[in-house]
N, CA, C and O atoms as a Tripos MOL2 file, in Angstrom:
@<TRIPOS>MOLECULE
protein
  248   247    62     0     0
PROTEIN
NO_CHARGES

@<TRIPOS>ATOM
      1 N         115.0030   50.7290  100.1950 N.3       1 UNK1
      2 CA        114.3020   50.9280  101.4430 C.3       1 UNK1
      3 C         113.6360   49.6130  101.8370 C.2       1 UNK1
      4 O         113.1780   48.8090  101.0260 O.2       1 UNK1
      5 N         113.6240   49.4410  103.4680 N.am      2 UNK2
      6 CA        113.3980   47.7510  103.4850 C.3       2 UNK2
      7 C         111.9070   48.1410  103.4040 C.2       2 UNK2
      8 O         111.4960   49.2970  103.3020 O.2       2 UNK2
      9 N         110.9970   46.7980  103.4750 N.am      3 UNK3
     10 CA        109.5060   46.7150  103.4160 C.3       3 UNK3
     11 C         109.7170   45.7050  103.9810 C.2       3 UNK3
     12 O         110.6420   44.8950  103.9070 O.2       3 UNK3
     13 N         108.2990   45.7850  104.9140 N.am      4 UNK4
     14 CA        107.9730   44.6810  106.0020 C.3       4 UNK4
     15 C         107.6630   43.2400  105.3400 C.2       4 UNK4
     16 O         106.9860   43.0880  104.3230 O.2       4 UNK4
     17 N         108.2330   42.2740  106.0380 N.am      5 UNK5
     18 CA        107.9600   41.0810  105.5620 C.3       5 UNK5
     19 C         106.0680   40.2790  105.2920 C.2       5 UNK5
     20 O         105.4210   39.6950  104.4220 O.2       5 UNK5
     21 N         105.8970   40.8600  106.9110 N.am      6 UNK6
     22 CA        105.0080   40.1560  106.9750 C.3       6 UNK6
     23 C         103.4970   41.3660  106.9410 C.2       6 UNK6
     24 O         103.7510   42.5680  107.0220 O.2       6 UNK6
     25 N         102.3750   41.0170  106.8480 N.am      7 UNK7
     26 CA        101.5070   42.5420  107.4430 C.3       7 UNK7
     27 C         101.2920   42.0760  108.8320 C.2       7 UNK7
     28 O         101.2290   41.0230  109.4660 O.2       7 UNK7
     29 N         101.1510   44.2700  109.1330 N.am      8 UNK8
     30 CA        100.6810   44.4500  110.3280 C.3       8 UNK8
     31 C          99.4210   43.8980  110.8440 C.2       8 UNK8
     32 O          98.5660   43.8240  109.9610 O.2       8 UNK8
     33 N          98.9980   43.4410  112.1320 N.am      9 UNK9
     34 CA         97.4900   43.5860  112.5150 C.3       9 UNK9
     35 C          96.7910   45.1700  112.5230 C.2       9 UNK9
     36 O          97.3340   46.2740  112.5240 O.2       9 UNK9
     37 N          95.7240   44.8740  112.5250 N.am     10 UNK10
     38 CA         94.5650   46.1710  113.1160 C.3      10 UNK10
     39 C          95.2130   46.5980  113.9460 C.2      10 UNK10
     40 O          95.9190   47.5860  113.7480 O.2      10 UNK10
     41 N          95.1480   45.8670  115.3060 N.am     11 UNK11
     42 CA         95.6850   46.1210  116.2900 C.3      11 UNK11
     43 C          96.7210   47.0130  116.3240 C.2      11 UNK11
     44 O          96.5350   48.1990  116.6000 O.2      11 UNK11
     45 N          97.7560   46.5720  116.0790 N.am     12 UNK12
     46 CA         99.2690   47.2490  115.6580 C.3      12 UNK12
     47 C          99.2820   48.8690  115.0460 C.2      12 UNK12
     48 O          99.8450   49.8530  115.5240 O.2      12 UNK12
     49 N          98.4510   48.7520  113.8180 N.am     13 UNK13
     50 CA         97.6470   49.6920  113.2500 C.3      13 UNK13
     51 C          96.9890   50.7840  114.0520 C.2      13 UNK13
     52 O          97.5610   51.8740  114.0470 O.2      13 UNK13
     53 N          95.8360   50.6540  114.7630 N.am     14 UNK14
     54 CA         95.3860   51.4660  115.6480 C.3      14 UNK14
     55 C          96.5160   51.7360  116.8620 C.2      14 UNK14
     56 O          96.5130   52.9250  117.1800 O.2      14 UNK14
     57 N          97.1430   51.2140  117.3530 N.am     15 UNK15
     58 CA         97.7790   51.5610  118.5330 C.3      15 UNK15
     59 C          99.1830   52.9340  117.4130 C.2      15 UNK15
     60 O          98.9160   54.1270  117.5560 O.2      15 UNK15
     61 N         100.0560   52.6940  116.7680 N.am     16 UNK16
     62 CA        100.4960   53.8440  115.5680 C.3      16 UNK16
     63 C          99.3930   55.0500  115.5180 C.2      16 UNK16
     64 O          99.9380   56.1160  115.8030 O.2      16 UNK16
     65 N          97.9360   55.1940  115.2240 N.am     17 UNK17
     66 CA         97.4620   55.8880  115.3750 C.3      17 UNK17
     67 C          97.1230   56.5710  116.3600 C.2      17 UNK17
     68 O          96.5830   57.6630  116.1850 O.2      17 UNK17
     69 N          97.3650   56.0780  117.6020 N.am     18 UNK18
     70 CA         96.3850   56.7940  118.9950 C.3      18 UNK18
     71 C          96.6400   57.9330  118.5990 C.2      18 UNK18
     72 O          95.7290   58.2230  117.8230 O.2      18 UNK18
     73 N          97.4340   58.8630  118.6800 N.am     19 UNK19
     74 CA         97.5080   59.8350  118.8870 C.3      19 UNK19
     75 C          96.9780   60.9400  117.3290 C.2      19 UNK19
     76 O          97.0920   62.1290  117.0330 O.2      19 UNK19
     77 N          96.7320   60.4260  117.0590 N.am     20 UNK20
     78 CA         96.2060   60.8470  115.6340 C.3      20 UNK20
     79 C          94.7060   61.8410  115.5320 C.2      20 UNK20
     80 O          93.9710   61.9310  114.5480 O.2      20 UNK20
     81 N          94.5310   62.5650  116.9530 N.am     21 UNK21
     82 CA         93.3990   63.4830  116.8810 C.3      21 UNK21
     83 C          93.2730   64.9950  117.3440 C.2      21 UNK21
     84 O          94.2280   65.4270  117.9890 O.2      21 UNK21
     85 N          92.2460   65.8270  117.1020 N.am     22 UNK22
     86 CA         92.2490   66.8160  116.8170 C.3      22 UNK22
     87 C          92.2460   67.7070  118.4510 C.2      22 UNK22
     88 O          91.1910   67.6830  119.0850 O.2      22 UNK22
     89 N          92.9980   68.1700  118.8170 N.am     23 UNK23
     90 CA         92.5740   69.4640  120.1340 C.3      23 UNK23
     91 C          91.4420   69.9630  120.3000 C.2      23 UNK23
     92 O          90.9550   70.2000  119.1950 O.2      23 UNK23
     93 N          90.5990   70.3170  121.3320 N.am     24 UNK24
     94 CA         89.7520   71.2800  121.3590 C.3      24 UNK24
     95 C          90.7320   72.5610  121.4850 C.2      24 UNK24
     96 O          91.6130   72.5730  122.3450 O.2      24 UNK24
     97 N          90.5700   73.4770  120.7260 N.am     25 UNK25
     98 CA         90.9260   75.1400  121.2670 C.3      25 UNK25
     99 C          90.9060   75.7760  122.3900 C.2      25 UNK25
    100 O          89.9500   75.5490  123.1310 O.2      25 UNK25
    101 N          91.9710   76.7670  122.8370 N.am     26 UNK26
    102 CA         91.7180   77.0230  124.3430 C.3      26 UNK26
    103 C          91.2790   78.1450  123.9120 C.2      26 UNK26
    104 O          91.8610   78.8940  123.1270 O.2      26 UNK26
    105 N          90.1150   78.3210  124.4700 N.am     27 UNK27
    106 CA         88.9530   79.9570  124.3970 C.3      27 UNK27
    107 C          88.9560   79.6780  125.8570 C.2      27 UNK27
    108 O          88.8240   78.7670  126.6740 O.2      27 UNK27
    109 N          89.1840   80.9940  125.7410 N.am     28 UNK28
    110 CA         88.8130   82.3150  127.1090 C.3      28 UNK28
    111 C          87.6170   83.4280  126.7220 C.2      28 UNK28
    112 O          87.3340   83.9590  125.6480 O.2      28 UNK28
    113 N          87.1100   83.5350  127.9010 N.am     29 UNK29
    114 CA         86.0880   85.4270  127.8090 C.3      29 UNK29
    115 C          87.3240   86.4140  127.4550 C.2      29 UNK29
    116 O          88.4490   86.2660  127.9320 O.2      29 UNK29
    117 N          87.0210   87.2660  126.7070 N.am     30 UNK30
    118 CA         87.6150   88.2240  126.6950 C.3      30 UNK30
    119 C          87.2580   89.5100  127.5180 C.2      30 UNK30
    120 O          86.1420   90.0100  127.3820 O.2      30 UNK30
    121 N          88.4280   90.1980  128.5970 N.am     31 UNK31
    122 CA         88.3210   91.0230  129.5760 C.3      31 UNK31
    123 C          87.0280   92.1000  129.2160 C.2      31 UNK31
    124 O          86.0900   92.2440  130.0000 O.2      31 UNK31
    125 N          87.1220   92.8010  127.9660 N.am     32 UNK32
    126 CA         86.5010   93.9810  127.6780 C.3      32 UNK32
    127 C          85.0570   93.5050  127.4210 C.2      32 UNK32
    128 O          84.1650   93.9670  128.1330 O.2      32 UNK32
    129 N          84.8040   92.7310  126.5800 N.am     33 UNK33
    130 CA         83.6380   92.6960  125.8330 C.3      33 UNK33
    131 C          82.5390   90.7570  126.7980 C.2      33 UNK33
    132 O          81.3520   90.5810  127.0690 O.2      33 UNK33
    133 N          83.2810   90.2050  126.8960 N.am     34 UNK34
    134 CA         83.0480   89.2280  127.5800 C.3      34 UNK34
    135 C          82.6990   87.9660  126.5350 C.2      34 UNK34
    136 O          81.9820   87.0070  126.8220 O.2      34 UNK34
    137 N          83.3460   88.1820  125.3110 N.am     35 UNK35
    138 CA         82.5830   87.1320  124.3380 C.3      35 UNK35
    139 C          83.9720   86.0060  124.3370 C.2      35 UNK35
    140 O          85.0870   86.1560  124.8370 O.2      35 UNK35
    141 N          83.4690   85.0030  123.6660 N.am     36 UNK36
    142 CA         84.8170   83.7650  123.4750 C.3      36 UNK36
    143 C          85.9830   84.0450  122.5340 C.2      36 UNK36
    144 O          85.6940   84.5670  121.4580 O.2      36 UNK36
    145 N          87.1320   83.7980  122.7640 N.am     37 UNK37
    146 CA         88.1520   84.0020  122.0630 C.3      37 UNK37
    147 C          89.6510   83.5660  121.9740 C.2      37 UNK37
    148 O          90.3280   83.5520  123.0010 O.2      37 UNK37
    149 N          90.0820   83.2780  120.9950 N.am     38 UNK38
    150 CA         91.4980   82.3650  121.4330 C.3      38 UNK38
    151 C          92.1570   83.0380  122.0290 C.2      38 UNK38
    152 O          92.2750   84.2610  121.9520 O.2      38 UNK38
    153 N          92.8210   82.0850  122.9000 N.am     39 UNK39
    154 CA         93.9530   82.6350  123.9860 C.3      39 UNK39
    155 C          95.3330   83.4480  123.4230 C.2      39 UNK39
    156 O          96.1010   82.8270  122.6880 O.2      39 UNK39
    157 N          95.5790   84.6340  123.7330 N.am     40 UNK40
    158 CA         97.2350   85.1480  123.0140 C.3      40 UNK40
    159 C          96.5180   86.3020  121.9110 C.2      40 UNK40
    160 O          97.1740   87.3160  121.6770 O.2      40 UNK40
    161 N          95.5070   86.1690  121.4120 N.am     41 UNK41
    162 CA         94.7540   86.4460  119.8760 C.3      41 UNK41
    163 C          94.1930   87.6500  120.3600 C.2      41 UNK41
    164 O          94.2280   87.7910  121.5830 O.2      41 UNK41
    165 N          93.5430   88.8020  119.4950 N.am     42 UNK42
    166 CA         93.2890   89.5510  119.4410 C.3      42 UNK42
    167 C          91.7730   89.4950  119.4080 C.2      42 UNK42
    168 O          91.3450   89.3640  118.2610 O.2      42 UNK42
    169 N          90.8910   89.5540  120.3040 N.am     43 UNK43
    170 CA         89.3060   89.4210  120.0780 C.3      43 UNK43
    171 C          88.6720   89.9050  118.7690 C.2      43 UNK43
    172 O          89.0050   90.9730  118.2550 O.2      43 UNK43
    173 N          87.4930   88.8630  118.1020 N.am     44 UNK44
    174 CA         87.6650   89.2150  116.9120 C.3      44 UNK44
    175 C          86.1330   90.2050  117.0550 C.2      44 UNK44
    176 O          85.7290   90.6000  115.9620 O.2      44 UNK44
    177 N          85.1550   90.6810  118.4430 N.am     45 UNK45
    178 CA         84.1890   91.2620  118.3490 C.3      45 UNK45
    179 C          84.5950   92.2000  118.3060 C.2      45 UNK45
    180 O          84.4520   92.7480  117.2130 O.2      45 UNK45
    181 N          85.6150   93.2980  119.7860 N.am     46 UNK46
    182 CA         85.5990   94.2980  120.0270 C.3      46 UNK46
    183 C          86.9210   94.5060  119.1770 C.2      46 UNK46
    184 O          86.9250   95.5980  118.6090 O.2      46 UNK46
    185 N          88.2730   93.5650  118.9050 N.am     47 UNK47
    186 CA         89.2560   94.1890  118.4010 C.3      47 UNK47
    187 C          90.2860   94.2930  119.7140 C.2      47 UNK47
    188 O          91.4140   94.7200  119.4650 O.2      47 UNK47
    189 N          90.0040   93.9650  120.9630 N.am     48 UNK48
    190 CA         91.1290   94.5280  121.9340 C.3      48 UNK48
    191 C          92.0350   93.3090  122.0040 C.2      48 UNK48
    192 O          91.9030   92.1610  121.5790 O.2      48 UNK48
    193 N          93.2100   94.0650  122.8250 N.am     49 UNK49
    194 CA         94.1540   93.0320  123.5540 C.3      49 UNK49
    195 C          94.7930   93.6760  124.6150 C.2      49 UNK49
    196 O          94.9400   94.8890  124.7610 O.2      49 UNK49
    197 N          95.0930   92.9350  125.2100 N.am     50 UNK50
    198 CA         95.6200   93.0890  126.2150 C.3      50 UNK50
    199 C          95.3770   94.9160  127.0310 C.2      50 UNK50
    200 O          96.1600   95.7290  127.5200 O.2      50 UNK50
    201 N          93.8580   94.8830  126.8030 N.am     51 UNK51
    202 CA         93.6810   95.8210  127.7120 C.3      51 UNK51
    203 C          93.8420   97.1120  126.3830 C.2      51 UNK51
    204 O          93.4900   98.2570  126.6660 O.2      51 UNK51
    205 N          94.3370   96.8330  125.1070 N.am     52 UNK52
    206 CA         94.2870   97.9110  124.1840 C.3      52 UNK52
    207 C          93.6200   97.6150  122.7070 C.2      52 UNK52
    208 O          93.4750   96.5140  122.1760 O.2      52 UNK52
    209 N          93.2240   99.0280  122.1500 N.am     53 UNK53
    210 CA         92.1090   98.5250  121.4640 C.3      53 UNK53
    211 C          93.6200   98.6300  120.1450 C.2      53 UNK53
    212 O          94.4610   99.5120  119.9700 O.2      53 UNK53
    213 N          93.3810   97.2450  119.4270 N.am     54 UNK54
    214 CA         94.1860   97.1600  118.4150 C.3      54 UNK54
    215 C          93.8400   97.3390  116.6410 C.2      54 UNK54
    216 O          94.3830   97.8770  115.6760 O.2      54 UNK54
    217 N          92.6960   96.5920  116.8940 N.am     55 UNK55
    218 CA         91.4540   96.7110  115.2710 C.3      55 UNK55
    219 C          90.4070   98.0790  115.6700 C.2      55 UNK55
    220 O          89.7230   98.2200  116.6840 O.2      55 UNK55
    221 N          90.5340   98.8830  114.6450 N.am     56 UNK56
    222 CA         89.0900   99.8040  114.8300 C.3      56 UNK56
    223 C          87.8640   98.9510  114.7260 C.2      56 UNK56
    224 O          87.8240   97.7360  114.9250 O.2      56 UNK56
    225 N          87.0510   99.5900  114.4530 N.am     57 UNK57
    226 CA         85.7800   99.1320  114.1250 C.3      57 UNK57
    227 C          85.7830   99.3690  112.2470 C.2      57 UNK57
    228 O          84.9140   98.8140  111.5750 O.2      57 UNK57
    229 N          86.9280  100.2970  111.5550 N.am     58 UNK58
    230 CA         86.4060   99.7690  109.9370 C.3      58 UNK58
    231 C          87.0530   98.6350  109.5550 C.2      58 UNK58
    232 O          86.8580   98.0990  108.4640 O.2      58 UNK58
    233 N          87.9780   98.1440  110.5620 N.am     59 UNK59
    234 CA         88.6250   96.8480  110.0010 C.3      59 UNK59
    235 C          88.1020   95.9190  110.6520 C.2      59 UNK59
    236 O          88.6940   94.8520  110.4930 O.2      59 UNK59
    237 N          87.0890   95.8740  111.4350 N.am     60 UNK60
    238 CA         86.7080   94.6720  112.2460 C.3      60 UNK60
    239 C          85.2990   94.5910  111.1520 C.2      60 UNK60
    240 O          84.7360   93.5020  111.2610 O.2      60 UNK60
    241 N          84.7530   95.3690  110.3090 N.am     61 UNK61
    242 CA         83.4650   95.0780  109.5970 C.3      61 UNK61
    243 C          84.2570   94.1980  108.2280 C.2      61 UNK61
    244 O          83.8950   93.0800  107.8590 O.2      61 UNK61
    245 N          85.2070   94.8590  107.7070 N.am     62 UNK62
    246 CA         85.7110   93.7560  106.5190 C.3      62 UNK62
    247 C          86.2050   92.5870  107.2210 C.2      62 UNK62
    248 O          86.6370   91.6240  106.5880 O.2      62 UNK62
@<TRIPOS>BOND
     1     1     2 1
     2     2     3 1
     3     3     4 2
     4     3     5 am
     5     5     6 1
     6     6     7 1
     7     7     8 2
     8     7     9 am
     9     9    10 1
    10    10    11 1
    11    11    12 2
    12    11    13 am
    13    13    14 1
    14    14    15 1
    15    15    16 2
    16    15    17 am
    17    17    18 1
    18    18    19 1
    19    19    20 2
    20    19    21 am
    21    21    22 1
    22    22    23 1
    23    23    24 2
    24    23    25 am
    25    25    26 1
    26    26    27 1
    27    27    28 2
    28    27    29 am
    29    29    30 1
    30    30    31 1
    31    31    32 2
    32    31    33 am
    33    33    34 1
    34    34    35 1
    35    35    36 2
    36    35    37 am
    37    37    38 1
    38    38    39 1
    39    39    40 2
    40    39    41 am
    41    41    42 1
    42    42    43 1
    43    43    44 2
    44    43    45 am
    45    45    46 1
    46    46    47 1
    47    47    48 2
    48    47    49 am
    49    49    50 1
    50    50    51 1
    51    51    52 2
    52    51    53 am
    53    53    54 1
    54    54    55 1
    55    55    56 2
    56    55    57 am
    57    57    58 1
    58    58    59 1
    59    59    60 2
    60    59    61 am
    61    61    62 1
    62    62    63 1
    63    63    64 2
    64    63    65 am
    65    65    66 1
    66    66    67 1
    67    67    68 2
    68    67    69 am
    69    69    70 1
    70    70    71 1
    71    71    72 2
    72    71    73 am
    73    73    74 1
    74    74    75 1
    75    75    76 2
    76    75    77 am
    77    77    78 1
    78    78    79 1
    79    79    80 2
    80    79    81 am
    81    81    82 1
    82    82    83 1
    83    83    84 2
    84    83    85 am
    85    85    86 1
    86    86    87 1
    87    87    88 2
    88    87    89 am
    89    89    90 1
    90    90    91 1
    91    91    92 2
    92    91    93 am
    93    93    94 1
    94    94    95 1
    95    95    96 2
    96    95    97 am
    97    97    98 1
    98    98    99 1
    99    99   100 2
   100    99   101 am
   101   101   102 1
   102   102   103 1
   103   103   104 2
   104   103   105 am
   105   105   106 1
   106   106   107 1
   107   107   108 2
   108   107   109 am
   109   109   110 1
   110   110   111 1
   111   111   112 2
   112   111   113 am
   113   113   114 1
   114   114   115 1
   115   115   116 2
   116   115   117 am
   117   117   118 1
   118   118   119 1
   119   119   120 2
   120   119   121 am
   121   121   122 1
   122   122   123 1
   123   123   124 2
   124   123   125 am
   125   125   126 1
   126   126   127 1
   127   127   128 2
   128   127   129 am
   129   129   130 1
   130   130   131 1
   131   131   132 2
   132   131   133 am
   133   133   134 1
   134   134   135 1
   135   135   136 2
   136   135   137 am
   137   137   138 1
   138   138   139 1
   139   139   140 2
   140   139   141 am
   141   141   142 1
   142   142   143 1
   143   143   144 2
   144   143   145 am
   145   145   146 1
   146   146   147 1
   147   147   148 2
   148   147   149 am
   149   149   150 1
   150   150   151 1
   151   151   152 2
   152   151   153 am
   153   153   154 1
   154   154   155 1
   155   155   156 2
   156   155   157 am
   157   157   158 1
   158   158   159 1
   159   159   160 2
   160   159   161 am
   161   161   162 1
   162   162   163 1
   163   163   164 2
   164   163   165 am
   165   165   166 1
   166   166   167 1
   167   167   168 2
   168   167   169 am
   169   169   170 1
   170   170   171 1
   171   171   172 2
   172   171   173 am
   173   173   174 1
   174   174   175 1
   175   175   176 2
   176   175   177 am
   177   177   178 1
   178   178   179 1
   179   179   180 2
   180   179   181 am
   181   181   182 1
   182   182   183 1
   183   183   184 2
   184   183   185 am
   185   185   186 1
   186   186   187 1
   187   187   188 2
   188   187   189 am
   189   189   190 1
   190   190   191 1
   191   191   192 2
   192   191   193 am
   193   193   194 1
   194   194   195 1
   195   195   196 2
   196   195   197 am
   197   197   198 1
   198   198   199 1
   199   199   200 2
   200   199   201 am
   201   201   202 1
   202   202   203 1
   203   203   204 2
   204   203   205 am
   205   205   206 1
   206   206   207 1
   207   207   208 2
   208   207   209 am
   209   209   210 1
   210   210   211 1
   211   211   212 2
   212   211   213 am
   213   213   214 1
   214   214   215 1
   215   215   216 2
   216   215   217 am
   217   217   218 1
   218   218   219 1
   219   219   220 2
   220   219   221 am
   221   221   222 1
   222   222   223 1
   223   223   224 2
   224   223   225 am
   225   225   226 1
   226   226   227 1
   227   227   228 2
   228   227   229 am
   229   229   230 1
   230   230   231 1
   231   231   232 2
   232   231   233 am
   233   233   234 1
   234   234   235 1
   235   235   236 2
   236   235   237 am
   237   237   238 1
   238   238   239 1
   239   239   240 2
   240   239   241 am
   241   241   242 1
   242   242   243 1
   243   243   244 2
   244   243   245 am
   245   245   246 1
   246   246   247 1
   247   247   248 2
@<TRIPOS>SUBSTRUCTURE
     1 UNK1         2 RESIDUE 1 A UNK
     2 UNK2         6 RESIDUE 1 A UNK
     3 UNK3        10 RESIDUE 1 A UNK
     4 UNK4        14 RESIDUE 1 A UNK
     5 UNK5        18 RESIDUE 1 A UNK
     6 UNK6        22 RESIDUE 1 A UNK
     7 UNK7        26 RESIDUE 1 A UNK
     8 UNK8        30 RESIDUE 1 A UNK
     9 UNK9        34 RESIDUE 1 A UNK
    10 UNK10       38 RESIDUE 1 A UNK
    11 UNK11       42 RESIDUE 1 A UNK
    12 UNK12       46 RESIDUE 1 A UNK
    13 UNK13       50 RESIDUE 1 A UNK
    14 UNK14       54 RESIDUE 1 A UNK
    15 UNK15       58 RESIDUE 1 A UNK
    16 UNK16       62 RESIDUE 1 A UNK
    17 UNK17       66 RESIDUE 1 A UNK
    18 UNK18       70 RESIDUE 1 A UNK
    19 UNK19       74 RESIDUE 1 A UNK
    20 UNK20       78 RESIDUE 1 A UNK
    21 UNK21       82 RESIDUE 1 A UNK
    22 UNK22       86 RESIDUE 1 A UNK
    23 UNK23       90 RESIDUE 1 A UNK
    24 UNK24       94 RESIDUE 1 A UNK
    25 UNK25       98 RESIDUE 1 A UNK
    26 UNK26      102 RESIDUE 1 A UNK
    27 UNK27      106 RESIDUE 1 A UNK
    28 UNK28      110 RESIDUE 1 A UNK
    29 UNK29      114 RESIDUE 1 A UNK
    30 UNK30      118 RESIDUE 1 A UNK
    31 UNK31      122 RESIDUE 1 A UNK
    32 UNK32      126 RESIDUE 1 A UNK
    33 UNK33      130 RESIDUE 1 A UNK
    34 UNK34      134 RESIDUE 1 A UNK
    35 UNK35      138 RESIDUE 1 A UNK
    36 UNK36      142 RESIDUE 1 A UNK
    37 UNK37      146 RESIDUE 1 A UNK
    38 UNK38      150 RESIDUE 1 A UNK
    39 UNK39      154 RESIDUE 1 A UNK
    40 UNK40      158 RESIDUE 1 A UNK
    41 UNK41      162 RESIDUE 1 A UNK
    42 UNK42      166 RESIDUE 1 A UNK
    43 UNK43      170 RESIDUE 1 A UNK
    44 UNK44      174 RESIDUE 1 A UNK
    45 UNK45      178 RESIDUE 1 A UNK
    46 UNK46      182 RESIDUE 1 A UNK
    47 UNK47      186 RESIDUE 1 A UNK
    48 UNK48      190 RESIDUE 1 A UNK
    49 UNK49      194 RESIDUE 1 A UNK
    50 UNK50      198 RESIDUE 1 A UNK
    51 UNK51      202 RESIDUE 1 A UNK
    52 UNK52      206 RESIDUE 1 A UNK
    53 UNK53      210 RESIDUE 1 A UNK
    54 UNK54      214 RESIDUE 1 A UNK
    55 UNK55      218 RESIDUE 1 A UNK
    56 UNK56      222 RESIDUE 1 A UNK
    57 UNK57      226 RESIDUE 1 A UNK
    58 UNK58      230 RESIDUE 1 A UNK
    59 UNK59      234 RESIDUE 1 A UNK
    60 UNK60      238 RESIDUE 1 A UNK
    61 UNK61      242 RESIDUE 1 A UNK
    62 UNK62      246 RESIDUE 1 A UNK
């Protein structure tokens, strides 16, 4: 496998990295309850989605 002759700069270095950082999360209100929650995901207060309740309330306490 070849290896570079010479070294990289910083420069060179950081610009390879730009893209090297973290997302913020897309949270939405959720319709029913109005609290924050990932988008697609199942709210983790009330348990609903899409307008149906999917978690009871004994699986939303464990």
């Amino acid at each position: 496998m070849p290896l570079p002759k010479r070294r990289h700069s910083h420069t060179r270095g950081a610009k390879r990295r730009t893209h090297w950082k973290l997302d913020v999360p897309n949270l939405s209100t959720c319709p029913h309850c109005s609290q924050m929650k990932l988008q697609h995901h199942i709210c983790p207060h009330c348990g609903y989605y899409d307008g149906r309740q999917v978690l009871t309330e004994n699986k939303l306490k464990s």
